[in-house]
CHARMM internal coordinates of N, CA and C (Angstrom, degrees):
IC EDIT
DIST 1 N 1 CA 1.4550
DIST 1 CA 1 C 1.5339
ANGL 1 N 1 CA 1 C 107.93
DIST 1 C 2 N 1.4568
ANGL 1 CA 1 C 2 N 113.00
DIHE 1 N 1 CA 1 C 2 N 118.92
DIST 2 N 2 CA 1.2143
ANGL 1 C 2 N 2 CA 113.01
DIHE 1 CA 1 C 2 N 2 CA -176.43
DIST 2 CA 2 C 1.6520
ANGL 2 N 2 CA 2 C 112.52
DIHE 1 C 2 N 2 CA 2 C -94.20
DIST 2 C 3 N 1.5121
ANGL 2 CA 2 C 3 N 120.94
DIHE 2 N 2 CA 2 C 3 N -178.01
DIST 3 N 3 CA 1.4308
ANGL 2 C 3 N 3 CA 126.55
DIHE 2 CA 2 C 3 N 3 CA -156.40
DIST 3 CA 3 C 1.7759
ANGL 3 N 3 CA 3 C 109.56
DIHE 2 C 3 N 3 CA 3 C -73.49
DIST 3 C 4 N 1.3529
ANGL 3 CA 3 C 4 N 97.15
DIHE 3 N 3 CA 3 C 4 N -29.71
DIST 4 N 4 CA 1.5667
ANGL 3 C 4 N 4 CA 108.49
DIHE 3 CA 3 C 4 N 4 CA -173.78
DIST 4 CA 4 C 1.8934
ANGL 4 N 4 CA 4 C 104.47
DIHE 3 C 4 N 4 CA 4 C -83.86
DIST 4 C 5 N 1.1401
ANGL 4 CA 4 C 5 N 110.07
DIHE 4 N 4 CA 4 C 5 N -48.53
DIST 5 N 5 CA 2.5390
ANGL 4 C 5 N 5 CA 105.83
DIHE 4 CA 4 C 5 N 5 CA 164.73
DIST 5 CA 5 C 1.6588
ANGL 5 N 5 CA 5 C 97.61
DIHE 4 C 5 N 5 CA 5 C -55.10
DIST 5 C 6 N 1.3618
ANGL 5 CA 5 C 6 N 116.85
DIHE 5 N 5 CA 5 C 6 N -27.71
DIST 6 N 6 CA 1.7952
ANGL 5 C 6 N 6 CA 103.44
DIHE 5 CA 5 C 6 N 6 CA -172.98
DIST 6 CA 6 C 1.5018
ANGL 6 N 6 CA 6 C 110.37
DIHE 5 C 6 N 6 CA 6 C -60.58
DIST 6 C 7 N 1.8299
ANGL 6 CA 6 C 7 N 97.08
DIHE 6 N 6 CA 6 C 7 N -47.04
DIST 7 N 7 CA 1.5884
ANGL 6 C 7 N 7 CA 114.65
DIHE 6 CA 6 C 7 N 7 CA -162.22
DIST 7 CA 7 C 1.7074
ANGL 7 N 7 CA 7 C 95.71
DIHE 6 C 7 N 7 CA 7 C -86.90
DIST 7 C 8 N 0.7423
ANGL 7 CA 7 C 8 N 122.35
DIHE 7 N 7 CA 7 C 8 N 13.97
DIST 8 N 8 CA 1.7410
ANGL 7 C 8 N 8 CA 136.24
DIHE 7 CA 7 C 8 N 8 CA 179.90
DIST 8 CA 8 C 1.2738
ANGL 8 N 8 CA 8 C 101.47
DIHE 7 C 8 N 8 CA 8 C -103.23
DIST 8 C 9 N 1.3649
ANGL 8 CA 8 C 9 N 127.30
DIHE 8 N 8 CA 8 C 9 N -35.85
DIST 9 N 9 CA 1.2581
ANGL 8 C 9 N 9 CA 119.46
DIHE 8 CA 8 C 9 N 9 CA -150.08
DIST 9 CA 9 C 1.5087
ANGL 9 N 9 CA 9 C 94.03
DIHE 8 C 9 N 9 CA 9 C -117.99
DIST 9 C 10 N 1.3273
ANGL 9 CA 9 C 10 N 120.60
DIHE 9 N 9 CA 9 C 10 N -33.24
DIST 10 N 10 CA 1.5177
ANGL 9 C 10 N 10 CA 124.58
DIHE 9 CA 9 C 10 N 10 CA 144.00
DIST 10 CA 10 C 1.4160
ANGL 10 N 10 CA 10 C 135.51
DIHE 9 C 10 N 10 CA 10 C -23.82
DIST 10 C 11 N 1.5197
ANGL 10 CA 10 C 11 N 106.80
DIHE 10 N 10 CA 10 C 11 N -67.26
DIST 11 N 11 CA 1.4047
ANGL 10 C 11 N 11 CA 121.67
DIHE 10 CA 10 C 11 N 11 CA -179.29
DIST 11 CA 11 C 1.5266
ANGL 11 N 11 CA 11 C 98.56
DIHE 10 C 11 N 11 CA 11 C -52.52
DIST 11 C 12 N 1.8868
ANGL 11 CA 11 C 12 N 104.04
DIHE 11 N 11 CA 11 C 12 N -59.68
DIST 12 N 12 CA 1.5635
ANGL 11 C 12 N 12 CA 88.37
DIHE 11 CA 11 C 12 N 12 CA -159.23
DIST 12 CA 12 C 1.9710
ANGL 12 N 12 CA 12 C 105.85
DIHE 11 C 12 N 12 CA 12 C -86.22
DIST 12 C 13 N 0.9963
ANGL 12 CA 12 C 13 N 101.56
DIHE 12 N 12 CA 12 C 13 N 25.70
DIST 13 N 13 CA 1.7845
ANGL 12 C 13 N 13 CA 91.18
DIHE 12 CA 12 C 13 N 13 CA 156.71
DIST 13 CA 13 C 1.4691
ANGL 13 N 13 CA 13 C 107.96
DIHE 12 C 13 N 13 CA 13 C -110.15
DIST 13 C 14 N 1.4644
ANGL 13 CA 13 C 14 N 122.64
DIHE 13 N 13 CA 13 C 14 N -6.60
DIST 14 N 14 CA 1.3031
ANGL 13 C 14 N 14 CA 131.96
DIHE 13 CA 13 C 14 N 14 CA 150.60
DIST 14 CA 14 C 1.0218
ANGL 14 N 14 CA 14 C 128.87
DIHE 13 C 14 N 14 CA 14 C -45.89
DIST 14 C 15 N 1.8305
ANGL 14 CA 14 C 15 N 111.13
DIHE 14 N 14 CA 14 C 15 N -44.55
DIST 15 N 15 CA 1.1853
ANGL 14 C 15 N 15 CA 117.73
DIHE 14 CA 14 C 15 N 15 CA -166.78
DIST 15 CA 15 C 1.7170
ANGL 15 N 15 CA 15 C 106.43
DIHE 14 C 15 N 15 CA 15 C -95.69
DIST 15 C 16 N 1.3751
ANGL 15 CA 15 C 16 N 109.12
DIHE 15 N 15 CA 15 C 16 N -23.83
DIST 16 N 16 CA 1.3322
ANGL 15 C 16 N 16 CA 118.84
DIHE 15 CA 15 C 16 N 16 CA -174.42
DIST 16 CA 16 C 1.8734
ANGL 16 N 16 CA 16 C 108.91
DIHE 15 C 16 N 16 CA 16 C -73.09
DIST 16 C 17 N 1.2106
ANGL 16 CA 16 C 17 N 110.89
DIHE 16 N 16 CA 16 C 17 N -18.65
DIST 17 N 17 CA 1.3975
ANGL 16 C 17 N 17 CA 143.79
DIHE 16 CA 16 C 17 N 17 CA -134.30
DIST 17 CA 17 C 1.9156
ANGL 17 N 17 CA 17 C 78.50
DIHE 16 C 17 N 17 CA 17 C -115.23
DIST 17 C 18 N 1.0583
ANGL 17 CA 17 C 18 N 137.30
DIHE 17 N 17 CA 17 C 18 N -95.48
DIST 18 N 18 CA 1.3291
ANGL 17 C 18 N 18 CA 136.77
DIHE 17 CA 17 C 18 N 18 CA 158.21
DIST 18 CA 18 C 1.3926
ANGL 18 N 18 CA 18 C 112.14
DIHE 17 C 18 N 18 CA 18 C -18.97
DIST 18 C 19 N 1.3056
ANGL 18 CA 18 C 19 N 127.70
DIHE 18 N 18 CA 18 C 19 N -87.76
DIST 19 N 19 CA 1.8705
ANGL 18 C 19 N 19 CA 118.28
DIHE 18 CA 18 C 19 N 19 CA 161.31
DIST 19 CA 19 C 1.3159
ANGL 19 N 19 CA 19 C 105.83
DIHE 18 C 19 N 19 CA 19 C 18.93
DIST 19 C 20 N 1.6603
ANGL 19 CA 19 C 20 N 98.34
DIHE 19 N 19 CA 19 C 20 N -89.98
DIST 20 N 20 CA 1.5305
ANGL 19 C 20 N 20 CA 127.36
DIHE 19 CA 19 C 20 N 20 CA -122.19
DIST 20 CA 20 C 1.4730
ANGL 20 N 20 CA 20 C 101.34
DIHE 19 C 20 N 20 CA 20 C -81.62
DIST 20 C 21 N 1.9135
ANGL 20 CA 20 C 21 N 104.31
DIHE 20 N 20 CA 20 C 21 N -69.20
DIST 21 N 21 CA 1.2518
ANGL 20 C 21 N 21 CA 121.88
DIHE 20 CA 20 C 21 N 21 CA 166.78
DIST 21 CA 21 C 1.2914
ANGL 21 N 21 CA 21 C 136.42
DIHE 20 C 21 N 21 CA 21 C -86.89
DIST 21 C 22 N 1.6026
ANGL 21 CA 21 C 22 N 115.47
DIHE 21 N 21 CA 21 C 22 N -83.64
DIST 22 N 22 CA 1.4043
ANGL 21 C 22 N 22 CA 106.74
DIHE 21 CA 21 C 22 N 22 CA 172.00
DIST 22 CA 22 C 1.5863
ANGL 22 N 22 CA 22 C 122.35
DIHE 21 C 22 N 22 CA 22 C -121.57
DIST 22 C 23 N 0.8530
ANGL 22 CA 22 C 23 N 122.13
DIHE 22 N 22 CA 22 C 23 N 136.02
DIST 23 N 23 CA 1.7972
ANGL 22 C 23 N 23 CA 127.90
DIHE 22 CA 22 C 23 N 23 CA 168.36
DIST 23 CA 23 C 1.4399
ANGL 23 N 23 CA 23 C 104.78
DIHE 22 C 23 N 23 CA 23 C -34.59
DIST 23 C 24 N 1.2279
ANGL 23 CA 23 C 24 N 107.91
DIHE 23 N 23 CA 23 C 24 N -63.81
DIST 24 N 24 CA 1.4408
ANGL 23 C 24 N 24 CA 115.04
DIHE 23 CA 23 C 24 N 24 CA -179.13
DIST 24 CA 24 C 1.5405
ANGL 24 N 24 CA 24 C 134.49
DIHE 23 C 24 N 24 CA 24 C -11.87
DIST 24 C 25 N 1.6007
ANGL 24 CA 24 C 25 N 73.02
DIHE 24 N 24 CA 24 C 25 N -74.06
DIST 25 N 25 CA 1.4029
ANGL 24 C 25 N 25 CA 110.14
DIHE 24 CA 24 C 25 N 25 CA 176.73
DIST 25 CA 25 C 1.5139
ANGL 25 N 25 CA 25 C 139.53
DIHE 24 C 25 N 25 CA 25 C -65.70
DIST 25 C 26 N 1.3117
ANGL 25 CA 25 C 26 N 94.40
DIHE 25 N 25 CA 25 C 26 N -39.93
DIST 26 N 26 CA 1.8095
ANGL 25 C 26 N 26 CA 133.11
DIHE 25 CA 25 C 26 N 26 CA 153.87
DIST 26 CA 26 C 1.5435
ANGL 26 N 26 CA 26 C 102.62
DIHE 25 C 26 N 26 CA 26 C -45.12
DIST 26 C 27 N 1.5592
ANGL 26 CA 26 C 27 N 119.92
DIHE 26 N 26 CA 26 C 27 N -77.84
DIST 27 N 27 CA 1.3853
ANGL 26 C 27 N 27 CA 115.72
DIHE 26 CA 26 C 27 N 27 CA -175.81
DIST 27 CA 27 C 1.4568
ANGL 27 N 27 CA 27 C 118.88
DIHE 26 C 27 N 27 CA 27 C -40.61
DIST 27 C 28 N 1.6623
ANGL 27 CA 27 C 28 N 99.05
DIHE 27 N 27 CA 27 C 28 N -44.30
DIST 28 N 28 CA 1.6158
ANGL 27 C 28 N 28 CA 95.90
DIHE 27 CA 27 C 28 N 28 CA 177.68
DIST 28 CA 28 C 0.9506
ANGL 28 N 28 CA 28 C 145.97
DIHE 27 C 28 N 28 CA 28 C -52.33
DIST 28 C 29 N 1.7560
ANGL 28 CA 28 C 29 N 89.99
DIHE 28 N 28 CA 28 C 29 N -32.09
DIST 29 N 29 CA 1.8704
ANGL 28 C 29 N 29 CA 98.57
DIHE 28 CA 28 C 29 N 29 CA -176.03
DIST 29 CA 29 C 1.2829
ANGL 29 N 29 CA 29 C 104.03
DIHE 28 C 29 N 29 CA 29 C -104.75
DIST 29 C 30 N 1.4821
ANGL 29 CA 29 C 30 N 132.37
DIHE 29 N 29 CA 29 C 30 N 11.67
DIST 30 N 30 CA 1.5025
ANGL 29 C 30 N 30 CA 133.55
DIHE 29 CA 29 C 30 N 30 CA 170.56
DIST 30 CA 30 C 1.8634
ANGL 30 N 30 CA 30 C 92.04
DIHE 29 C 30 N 30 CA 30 C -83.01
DIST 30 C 31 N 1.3784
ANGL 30 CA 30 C 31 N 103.93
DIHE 30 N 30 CA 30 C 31 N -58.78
DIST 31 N 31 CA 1.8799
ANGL 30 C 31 N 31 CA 97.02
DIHE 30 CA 30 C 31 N 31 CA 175.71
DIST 31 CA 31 C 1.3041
ANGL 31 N 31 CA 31 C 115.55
DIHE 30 C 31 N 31 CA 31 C -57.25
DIST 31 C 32 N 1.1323
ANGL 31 CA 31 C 32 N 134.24
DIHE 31 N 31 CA 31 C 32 N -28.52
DIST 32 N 32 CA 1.4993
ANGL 31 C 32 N 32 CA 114.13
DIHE 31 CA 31 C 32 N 32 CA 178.04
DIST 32 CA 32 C 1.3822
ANGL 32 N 32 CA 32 C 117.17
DIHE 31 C 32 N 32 CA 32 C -89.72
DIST 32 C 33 N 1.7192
ANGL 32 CA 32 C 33 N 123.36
DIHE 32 N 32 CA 32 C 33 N 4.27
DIST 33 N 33 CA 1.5020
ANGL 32 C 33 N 33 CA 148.16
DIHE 32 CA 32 C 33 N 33 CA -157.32
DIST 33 CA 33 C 1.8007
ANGL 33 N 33 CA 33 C 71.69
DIHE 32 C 33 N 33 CA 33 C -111.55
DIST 33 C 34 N 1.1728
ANGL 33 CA 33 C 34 N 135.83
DIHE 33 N 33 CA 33 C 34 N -74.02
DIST 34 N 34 CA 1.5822
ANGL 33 C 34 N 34 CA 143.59
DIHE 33 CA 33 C 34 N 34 CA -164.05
DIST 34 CA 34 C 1.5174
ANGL 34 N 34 CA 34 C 96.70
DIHE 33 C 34 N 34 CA 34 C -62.47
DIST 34 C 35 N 0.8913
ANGL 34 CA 34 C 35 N 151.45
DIHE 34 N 34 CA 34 C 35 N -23.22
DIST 35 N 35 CA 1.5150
ANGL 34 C 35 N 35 CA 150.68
DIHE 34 CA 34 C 35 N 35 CA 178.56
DIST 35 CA 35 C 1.2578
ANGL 35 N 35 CA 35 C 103.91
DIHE 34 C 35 N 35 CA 35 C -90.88
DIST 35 C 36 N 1.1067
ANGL 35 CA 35 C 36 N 137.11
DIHE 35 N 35 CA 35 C 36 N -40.23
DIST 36 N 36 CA 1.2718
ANGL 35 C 36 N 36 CA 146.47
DIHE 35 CA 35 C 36 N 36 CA -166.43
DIST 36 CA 36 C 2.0777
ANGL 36 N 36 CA 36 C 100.05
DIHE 35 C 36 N 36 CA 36 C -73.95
DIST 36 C 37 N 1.6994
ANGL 36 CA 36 C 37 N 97.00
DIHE 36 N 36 CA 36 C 37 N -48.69
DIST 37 N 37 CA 1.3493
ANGL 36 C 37 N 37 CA 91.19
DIHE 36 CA 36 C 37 N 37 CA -175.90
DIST 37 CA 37 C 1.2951
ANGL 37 N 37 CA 37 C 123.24
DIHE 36 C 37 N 37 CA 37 C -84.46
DIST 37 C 38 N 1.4063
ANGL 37 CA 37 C 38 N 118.88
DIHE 37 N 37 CA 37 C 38 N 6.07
DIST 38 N 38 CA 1.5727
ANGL 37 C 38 N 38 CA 138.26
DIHE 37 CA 37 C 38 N 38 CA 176.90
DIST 38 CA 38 C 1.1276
ANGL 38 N 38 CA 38 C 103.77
DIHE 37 C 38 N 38 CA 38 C -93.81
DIST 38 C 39 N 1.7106
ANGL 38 CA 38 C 39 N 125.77
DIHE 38 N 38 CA 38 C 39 N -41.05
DIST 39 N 39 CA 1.9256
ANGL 38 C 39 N 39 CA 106.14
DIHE 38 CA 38 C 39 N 39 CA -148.94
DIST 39 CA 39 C 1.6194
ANGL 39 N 39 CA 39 C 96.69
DIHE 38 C 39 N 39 CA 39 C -78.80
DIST 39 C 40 N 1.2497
ANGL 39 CA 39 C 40 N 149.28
DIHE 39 N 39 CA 39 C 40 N 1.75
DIST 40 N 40 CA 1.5559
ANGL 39 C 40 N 40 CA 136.90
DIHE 39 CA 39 C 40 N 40 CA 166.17
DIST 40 CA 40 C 1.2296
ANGL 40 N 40 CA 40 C 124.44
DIHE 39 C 40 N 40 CA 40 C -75.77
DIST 40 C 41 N 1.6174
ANGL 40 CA 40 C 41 N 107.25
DIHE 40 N 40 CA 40 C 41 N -22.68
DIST 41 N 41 CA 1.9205
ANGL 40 C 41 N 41 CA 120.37
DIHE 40 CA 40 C 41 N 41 CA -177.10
DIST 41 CA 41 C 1.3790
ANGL 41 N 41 CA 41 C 99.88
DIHE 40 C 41 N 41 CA 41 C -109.12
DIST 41 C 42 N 1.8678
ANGL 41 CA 41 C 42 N 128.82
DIHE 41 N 41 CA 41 C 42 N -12.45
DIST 42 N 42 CA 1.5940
ANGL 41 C 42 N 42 CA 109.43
DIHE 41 CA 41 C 42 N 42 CA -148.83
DIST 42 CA 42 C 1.9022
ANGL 42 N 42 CA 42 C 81.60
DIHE 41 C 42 N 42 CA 42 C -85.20
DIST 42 C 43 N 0.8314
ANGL 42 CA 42 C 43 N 176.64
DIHE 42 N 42 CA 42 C 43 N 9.98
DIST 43 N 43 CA 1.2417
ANGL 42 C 43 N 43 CA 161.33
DIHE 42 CA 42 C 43 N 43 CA 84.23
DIST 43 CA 43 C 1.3745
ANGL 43 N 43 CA 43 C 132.02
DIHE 42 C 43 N 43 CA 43 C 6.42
DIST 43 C 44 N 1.3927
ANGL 43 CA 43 C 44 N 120.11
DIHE 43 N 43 CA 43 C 44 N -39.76
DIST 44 N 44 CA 1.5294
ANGL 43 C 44 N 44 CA 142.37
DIHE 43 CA 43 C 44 N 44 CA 178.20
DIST 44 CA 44 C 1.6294
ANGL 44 N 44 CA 44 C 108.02
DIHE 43 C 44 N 44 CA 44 C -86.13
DIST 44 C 45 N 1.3265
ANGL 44 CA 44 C 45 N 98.33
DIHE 44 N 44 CA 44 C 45 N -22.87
DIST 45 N 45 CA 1.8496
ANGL 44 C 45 N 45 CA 100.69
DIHE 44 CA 44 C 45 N 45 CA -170.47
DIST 45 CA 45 C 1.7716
ANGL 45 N 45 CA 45 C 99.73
DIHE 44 C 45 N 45 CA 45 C -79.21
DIST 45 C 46 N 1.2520
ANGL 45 CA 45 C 46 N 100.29
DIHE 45 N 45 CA 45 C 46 N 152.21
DIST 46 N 46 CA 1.6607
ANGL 45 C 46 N 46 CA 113.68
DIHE 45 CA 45 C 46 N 46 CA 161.27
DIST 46 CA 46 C 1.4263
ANGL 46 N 46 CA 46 C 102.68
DIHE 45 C 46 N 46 CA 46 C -80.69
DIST 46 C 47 N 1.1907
ANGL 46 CA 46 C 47 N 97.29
DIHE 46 N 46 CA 46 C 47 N 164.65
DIST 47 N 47 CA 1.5527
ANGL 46 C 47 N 47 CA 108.99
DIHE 46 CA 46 C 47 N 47 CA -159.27
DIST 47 CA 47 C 1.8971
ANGL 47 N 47 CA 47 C 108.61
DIHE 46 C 47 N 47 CA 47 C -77.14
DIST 47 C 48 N 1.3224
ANGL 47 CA 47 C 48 N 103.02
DIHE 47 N 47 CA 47 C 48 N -34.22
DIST 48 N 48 CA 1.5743
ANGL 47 C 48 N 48 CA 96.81
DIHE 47 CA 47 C 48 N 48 CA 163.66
DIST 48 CA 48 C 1.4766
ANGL 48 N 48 CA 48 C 116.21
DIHE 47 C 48 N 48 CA 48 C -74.90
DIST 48 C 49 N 0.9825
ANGL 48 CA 48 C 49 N 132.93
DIHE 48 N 48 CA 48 C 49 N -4.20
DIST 49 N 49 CA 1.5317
ANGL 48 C 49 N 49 CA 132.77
DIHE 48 CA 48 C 49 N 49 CA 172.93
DIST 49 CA 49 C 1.7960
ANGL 49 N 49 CA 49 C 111.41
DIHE 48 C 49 N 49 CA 49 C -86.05
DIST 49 C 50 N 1.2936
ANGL 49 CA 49 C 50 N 107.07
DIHE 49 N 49 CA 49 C 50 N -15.30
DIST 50 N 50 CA 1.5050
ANGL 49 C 50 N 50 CA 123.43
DIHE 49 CA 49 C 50 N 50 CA 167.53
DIST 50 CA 50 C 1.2403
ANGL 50 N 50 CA 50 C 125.80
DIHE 49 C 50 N 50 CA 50 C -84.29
DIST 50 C 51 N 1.1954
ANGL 50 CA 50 C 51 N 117.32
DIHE 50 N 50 CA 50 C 51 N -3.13
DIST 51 N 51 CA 1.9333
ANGL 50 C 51 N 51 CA 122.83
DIHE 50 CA 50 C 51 N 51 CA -175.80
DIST 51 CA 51 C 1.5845
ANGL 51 N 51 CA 51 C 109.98
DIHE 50 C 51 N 51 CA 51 C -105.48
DIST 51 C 52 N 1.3988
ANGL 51 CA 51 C 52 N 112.11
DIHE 51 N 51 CA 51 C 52 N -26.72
DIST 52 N 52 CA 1.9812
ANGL 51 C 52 N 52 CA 101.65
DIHE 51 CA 51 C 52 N 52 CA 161.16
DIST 52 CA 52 C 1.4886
ANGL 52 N 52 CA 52 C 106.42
DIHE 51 C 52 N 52 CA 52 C -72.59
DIST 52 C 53 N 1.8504
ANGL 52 CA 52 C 53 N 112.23
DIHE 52 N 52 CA 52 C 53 N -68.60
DIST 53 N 53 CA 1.5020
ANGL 52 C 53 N 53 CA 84.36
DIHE 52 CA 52 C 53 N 53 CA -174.93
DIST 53 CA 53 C 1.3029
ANGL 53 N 53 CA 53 C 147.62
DIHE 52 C 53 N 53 CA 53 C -53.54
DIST 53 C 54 N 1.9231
ANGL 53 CA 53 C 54 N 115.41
DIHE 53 N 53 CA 53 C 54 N -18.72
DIST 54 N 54 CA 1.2800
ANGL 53 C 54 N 54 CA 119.07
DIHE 53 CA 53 C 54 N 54 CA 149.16
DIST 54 CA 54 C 1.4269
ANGL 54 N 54 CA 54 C 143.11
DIHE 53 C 54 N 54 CA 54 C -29.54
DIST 54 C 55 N 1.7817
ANGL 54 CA 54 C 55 N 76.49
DIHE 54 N 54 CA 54 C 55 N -70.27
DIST 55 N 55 CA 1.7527
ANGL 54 C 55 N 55 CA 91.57
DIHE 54 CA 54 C 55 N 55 CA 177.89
DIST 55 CA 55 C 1.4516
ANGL 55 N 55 CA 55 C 126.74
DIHE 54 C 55 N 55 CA 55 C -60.18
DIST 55 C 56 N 1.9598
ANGL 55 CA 55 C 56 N 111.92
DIHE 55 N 55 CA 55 C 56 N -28.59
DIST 56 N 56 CA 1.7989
ANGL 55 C 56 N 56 CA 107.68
DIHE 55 CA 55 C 56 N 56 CA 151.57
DIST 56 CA 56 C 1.1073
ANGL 56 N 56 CA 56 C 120.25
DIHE 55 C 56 N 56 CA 56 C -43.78
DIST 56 C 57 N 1.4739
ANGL 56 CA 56 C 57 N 116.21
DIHE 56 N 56 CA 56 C 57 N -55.52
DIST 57 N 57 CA 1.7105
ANGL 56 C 57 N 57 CA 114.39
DIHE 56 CA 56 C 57 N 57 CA 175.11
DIST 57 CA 57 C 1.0275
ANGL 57 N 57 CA 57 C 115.65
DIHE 56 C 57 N 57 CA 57 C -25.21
DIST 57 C 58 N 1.3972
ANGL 57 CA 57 C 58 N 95.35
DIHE 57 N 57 CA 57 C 58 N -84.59
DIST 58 N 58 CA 1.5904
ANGL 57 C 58 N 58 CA 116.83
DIHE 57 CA 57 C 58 N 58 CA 178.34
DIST 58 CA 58 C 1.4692
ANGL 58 N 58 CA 58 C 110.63
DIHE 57 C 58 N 58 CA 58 C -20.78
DIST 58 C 59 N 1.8243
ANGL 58 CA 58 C 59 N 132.87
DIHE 58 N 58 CA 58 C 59 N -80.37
DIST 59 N 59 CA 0.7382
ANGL 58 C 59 N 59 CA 154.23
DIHE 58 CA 58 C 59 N 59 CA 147.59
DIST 59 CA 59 C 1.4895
ANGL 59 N 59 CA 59 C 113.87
DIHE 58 C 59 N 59 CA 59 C -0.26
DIST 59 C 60 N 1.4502
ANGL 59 CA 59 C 60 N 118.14
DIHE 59 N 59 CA 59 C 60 N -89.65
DIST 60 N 60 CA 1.5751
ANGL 59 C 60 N 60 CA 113.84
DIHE 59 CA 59 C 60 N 60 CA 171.06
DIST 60 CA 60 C 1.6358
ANGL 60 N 60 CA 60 C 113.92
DIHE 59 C 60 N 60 CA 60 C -29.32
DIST 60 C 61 N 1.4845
ANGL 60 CA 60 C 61 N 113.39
DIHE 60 N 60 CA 60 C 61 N -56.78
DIST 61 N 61 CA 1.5856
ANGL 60 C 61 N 61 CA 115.34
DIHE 60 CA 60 C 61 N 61 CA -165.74
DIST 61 CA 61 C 1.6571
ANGL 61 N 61 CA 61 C 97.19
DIHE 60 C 61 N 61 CA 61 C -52.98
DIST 61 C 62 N 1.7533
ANGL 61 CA 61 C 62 N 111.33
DIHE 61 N 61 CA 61 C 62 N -66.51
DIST 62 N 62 CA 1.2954
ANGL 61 C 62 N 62 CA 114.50
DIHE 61 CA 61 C 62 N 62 CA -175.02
DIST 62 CA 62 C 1.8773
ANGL 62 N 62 CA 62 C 118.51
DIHE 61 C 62 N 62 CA 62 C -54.27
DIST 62 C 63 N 1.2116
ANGL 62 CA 62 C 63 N 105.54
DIHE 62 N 62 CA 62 C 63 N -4.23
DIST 63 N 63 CA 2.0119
ANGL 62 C 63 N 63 CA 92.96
DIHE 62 CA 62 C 63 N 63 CA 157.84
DIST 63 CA 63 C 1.2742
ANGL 63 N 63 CA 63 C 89.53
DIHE 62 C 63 N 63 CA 63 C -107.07
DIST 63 C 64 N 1.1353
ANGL 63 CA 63 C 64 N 157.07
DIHE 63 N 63 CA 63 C 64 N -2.76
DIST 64 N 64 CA 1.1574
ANGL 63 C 64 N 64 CA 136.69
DIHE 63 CA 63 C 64 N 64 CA -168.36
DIST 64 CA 64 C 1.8720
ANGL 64 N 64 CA 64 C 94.19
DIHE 63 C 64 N 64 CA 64 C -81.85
DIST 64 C 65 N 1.0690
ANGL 64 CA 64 C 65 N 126.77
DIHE 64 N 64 CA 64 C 65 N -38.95
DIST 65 N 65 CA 1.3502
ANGL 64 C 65 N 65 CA 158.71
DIHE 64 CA 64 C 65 N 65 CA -156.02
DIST 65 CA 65 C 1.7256
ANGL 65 N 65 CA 65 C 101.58
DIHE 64 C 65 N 65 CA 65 C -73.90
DIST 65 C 66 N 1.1407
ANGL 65 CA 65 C 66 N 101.37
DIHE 65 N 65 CA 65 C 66 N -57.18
DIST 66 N 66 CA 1.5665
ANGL 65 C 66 N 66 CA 121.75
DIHE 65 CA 65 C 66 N 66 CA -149.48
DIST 66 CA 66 C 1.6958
ANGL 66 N 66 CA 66 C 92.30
DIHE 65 C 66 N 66 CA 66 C -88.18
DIST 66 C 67 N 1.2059
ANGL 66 CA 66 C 67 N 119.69
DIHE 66 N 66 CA 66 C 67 N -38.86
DIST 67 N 67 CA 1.5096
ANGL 66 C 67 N 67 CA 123.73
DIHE 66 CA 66 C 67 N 67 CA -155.07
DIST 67 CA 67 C 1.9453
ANGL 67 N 67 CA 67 C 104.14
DIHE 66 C 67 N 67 CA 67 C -74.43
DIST 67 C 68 N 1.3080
ANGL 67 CA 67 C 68 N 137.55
DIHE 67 N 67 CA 67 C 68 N 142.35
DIST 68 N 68 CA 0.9621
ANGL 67 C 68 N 68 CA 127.32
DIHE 67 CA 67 C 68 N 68 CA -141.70
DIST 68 CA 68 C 1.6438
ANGL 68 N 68 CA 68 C 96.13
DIHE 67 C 68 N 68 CA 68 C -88.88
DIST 68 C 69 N 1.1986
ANGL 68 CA 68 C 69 N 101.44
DIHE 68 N 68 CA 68 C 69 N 162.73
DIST 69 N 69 CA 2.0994
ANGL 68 C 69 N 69 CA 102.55
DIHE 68 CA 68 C 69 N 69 CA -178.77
DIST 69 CA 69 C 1.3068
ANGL 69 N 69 CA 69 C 82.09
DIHE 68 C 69 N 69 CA 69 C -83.32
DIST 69 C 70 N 1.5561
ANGL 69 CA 69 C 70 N 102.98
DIHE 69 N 69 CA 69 C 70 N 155.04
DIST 70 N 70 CA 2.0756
ANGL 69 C 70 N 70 CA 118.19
DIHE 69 CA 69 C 70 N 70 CA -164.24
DIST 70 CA 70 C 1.1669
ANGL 70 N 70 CA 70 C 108.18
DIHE 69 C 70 N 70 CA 70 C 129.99
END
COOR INIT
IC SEED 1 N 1 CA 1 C
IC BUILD
């Protein structure tokens, strides 16, 4: 099983994970599922090709953050 079926299988227990139980929690493990499928290419990218997939990061963590505990 390579790094990119991990972050596949990540996202969508992220997403299943958000669904079911919590948003929160969901966002989190979709960003660390999205990090996972970036860190083998984020080396190969030009540096403007690095500021969307960041800024999702970014993004997911900060609702993960913002959204109320409940």
């Amino acid at each position: 099983m390579n790094i990119k079926q991990i972050s596949y299988a990540l996202a969508l227990s992220g997403v299943l994970t958000g669904a079911l139980l919590s948003v929160r929690i969901g966002a989190l493990i979709i960003a660390v599922g999205f990090i996972l499928f970036l860190s083998p290419d984020i080396r190969s990218m030009r540096p403007i090709q690095k500021v969307i997939p960041i800024a999702l990061v970014i993004a997911l963590i900060a609702i993960a953050l913002a959204l109320p505990r409940g």
